[in-house]
C-alpha positions in Angstrom: -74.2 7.8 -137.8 -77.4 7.3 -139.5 -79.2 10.0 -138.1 -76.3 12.1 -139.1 -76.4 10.8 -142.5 -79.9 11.6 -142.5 -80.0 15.3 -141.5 -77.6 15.8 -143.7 -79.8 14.3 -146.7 -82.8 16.5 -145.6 -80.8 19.8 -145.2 -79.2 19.1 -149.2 -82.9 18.8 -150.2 -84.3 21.4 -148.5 -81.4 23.6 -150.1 -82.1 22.4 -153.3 -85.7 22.8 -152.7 -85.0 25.9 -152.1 -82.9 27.4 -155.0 -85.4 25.4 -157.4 -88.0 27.9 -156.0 -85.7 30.7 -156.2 -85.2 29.6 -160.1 -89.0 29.7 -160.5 -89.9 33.2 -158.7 -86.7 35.2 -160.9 -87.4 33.3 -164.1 -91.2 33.9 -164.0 -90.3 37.8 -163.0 -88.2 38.0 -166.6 -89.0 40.2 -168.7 -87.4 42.2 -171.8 -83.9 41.4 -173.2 -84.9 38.6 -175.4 -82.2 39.2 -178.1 -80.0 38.9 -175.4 -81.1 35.7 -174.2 -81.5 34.6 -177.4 -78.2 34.9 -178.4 -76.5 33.4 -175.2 -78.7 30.3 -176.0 -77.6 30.3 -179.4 -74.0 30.2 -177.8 -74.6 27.6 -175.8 -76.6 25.5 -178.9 -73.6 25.9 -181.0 -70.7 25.7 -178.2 -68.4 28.6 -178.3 -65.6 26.7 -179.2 -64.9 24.0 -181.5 -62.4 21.4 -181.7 -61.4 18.5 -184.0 -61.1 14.9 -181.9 -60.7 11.8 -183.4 -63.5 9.2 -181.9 -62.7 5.7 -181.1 -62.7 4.8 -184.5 -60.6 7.3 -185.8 -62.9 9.3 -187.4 -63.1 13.3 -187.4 -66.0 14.5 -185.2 -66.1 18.3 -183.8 -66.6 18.3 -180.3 -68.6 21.6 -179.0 -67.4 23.2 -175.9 -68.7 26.4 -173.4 -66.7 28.2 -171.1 -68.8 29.3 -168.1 -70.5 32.4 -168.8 -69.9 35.1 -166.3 -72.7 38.1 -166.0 -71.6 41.5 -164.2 -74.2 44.0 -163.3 -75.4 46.3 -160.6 -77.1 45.0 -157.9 -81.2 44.4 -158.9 -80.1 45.3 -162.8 -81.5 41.6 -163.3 -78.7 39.1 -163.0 -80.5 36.7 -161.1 -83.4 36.7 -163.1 -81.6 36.7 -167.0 -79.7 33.5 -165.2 -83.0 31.8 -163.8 -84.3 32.2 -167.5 -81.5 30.8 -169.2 -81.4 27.7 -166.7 -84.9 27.5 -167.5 -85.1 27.3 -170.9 -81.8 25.1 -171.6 -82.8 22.5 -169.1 -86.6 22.6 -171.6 -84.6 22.3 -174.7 -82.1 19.9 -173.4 -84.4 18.2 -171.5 -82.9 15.0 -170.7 -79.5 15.6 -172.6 -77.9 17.9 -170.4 -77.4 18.4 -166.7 -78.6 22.0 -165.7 -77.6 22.8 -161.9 -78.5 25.9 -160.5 -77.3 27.4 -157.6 -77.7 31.0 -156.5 -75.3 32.4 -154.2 -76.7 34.7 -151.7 -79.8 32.9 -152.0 -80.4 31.4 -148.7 -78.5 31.5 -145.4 -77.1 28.4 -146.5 -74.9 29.8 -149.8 -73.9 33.1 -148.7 -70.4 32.2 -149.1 
């Protein structure tokens, strides 16, 4: 059971080891498009949608959310790369308040589906 448990563990790093590299190589190949990325960080900085809550003390805050952003292309028109970038720099301007995950479909033999 512990072996098990332990393969398992080194096949979810190397998978993640993986896609991080993946992340690297299309984000350093970016180029171009930077009003485009510009303004889907601006997006994200704002949130897309707003909505009044009421906090634990009753008072009025605005509560920024995104919906998942969803880019159609061609294949090789730069999908992969544009998202790499944008992972990129939101996990640097985040840095440790927010969660980036990135995961690439297609990327390895492991996420083909």
């Amino acid at each position: 059971e512990e072996a098990r448990g332990s393969a398992e563990a080194e096949a979810e790093q190397a998978e993640t080891s993986f896609h991080s590299r993946f992340l690297q190589n299309r984000a350093s190949s970016f180029s171009g498009r930077e009003s485009l990325v510009e303004e889907i960080k601006e997006k994200i900085r704002n949130g897309w949608n707003r909505q009044a809550v009421l906090d634990e003390h009753g008072k009025k805050n605005i509560r920024r959310t995104s919906p998942p952003l969803v880019l159609v292309g061609v294949p090789g028109s730069g999908k992969s790369a544009l998202c790499a970038k944008l992972a990129q720099d939101v996990a640097d301007y985040y840095y440790h308040d927010a969660l980036v995950i990135s995961h690439f479909v297609g990327a390895s033999p492991a996420s083909v589906s």
